[in-house]
C-alpha distance (Angstrom), angle and dihedral (degrees) to the residues before:
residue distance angle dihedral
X1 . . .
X2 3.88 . .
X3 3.42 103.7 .
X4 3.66 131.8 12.2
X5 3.96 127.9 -72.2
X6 3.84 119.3 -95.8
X7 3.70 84.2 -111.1
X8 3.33 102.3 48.2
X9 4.26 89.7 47.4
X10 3.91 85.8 58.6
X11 3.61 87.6 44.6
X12 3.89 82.7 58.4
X13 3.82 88.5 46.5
X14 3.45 101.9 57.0
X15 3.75 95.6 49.4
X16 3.72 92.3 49.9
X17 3.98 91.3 40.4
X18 4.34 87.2 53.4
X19 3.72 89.8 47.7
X20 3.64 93.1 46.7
X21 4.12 92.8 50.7
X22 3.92 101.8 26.6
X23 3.64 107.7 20.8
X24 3.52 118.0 48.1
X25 3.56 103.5 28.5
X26 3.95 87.6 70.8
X27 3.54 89.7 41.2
X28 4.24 108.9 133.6
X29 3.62 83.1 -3.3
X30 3.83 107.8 81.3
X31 3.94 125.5 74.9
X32 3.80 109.2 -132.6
X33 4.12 119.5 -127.4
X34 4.10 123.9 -152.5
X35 3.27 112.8 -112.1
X36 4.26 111.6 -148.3
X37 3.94 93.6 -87.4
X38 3.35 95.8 57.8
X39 3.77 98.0 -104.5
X40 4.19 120.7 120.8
X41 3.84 137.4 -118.1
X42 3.63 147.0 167.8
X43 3.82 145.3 -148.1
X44 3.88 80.5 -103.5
X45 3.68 82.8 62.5
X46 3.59 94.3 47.8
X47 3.64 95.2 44.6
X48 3.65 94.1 51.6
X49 3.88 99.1 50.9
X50 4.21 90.7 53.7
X51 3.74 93.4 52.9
X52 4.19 85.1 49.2
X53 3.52 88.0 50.6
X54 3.83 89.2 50.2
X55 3.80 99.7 44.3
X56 3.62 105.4 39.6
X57 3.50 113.8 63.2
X58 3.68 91.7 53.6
X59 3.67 88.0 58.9
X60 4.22 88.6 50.8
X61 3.52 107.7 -0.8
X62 4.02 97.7 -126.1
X63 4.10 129.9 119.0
X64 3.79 117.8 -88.7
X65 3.98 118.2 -125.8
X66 3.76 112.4 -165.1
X67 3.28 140.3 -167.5
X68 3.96 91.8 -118.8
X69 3.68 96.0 56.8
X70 3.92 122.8 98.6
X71 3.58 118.4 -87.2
X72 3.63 97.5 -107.4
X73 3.48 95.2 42.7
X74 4.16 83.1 58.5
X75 3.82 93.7 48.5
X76 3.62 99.3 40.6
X77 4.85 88.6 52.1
X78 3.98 76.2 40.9
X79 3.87 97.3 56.6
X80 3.96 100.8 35.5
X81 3.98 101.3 27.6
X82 4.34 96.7 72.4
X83 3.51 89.7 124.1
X84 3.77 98.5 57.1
X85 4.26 131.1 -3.1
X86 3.86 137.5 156.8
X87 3.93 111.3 -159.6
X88 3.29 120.5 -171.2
X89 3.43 149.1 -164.0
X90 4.02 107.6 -165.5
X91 3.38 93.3 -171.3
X92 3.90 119.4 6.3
X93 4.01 103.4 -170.7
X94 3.53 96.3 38.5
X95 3.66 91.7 157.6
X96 4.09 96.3 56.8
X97 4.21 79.4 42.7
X98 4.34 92.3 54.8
X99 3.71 75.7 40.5
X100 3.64 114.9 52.6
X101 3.40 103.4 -110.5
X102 3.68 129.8 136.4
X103 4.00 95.1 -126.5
X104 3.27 120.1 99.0
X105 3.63 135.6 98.1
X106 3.80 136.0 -162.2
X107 4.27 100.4 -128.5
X108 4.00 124.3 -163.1
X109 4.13 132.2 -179.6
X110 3.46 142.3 176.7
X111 3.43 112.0 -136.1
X112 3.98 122.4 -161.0
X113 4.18 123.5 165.2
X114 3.96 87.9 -3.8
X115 3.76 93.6 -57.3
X116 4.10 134.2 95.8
X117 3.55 118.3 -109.4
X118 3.58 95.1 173.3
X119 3.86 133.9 26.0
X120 3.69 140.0 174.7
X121 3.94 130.4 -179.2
X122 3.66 119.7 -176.3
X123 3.98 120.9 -163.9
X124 3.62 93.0 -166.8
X125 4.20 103.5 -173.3
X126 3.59 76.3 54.5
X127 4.10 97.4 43.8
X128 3.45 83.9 -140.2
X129 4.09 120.0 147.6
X130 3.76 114.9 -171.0
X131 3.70 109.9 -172.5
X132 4.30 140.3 167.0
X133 3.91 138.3 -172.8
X134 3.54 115.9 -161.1
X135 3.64 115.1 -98.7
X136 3.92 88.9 9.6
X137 3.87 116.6 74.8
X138 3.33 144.8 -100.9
X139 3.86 131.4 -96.9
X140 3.88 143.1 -170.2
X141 3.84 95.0 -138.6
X142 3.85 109.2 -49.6
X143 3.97 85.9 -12.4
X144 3.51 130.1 104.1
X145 3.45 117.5 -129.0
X146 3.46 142.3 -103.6
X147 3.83 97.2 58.1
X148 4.26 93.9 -177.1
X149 3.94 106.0 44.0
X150 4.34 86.8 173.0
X151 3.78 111.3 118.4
X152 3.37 120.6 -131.8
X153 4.08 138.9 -154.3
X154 3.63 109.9 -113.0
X155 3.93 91.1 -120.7
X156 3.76 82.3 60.8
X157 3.77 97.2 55.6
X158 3.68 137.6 119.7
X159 3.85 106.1 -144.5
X160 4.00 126.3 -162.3
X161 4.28 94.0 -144.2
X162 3.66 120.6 -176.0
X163 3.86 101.0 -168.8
X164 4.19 97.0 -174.2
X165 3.78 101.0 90.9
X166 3.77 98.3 28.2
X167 3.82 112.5 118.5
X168 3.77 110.5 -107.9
X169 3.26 98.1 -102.4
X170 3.78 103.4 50.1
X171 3.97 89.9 40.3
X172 4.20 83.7 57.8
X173 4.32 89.4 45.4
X174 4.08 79.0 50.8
X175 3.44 91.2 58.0
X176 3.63 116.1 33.6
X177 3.89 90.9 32.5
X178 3.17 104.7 52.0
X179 4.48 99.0 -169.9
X180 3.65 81.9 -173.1
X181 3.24 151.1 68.0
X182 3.76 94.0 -120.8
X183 3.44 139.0 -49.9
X184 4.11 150.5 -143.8
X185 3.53 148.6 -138.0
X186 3.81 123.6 177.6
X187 3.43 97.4 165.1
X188 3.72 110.1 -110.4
X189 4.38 113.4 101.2
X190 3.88 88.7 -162.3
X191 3.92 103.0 60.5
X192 4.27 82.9 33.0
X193 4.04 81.5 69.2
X194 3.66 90.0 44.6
X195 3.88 109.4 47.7
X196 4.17 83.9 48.2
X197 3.95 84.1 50.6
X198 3.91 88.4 50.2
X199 4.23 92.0 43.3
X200 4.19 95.0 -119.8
X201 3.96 73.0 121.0
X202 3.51 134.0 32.6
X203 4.32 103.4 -162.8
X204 3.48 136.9 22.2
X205 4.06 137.5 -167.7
X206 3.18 136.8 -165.6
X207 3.91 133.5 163.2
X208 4.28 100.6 -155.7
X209 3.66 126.7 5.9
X210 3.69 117.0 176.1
X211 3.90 122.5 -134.4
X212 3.85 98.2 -87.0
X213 4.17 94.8 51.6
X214 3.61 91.8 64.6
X215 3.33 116.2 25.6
X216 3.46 103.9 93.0
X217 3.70 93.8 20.8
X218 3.68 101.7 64.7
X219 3.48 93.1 50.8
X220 4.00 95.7 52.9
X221 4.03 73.5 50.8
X222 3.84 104.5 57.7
X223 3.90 87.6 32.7
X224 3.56 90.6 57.2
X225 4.19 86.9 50.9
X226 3.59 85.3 -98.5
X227 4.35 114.8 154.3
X228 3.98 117.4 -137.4
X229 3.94 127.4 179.1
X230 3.99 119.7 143.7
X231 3.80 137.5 -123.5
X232 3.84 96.7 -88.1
X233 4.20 105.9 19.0
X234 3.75 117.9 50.4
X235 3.99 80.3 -158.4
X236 4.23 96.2 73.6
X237 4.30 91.0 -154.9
X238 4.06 86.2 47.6
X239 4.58 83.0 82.9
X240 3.18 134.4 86.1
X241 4.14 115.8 -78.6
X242 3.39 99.9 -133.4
X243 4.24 101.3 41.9
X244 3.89 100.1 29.2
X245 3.32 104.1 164.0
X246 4.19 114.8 -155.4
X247 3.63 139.1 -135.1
X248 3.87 115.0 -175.6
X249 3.62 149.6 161.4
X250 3.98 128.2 171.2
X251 3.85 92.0 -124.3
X252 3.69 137.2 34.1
X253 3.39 108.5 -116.6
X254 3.92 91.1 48.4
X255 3.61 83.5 48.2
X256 3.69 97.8 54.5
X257 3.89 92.2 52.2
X258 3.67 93.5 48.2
X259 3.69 98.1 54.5
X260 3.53 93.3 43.4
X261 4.11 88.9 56.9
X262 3.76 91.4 43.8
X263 4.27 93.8 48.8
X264 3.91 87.0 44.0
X265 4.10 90.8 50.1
X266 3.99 106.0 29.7
């Protein structure tokens, strides 16, 4: 498939149309709240989720989990939804949004069986809409993805590395090891996925994401002939849901060397 599907494009429209009218309007104007883990979010947040929860189901008529919903609500759509579920992320990066900075994405999936079929992340100070169908590609707007199809050594790498929920002793190998060239972390799992996806990095870590950071990344990821396992399951869907953590690289070879550095280090 060339270009992407008619549903997939008003997949893409939505998510820019809820960034447009939710999203950037508040943008450096909102004060951020802390929600009881710890973690931040805004009215922008808020705002963002409703309109999802509006929009999407007349696109595919399934319910919407989000990532500003109680827990149990989440488990509960997450246990009796596996024929059908958006989850979203209204504003993945919320903490660079309260902030000011210019990473942050708005992330959608379709979910069937446990897996995504369908996945869009929009960047949108960037106006850039990465979306994937299952079975059909991945693009960066109207192009396909990956842009860089070179392989790399893994001492050549750049690596997107979030250190907080790496064990201690594969967070220190991180560090003082270096496999790498050199490596990122801006702070926002769901554009992570994307910018591996789209080859402005080659390898990516990460110790626990929760449903909502992956779900439509990974899929832009594999679409994109992208390679995904985790830290303690060579199968990536054998983790835990909620705390999944990642081990990726946009081509196989790369792949192969990473994971083998990561299982002889963790």
């Amino acid at each position: 498939m060339s270009q992407p599907s008619e549903t997939l494009q008003a997949l893409c429209a939505i998510a820019r149309k809820v960034a447009a009218t939710e999203v950037m309007p508040r943008y450096q104007k909102v004060v951020a709240e802390i929600k009881h883990d710890g973690s931040l979010f805004t009215e922008a947040d808020l705002a963002a989720q409703q309109a999802l929860q509006r929009l999407l189901p007349a696109l595919v008529d399934c319910p919407v989990l989000g990532e500003e919903m109680t827990q149990d609500e989440q488990e509960k759509l997450w246990e009796t939804c596996t024929d059908g579920l958006w989850v979203v992320d209204p504003i993945d990066g919320t903490s660079n949004f309260a902030h000011g900075l210019p990473y942050f994405a708005v992330s959608i999936a379709l979910f069937r069986a446990h897996r995504p079929v369908m996945g869009v992340v929009y960047v949108p100070v960037l106006d850039e809409c990465f979306a994937a169908e299952a079975g059909q590609g991945a693009w960066l707007n109207q192009d396909r993805l990956p842009f860089l199809g070179d392989d790399k050594k893994l001492k050549h790498a750049m690596a997107a590395v979030e250190t907080k929920w790496l064990s201690g002793h594969l967070a220190t190998r991180i560090v003082t090891v270096n496999p790498y060239h050199s490596h990122r972390n801006y702070g926002a799992s769901t554009i992570d996925w994307c910018w591996l996806a789209a080859g402005r990095t080659d390898v990516m870590l990460h110790g626990a994401q929760k449903l909502w950071d992956y779900a439509a990344g990974v899929l832009i990821l594999l679409e994109s002939g992208g390679q995904v396992g985790s830290i303690f399951h060579a199968d990536y869907w054998q983790e835990n849901p909620w705390h999944r953590s990642a081990v990726a690289a946009r081509t196989p070879s790369l792949y192969k060397a990473w994971q083998a550095w990561v299982q002889a280090n963790k």
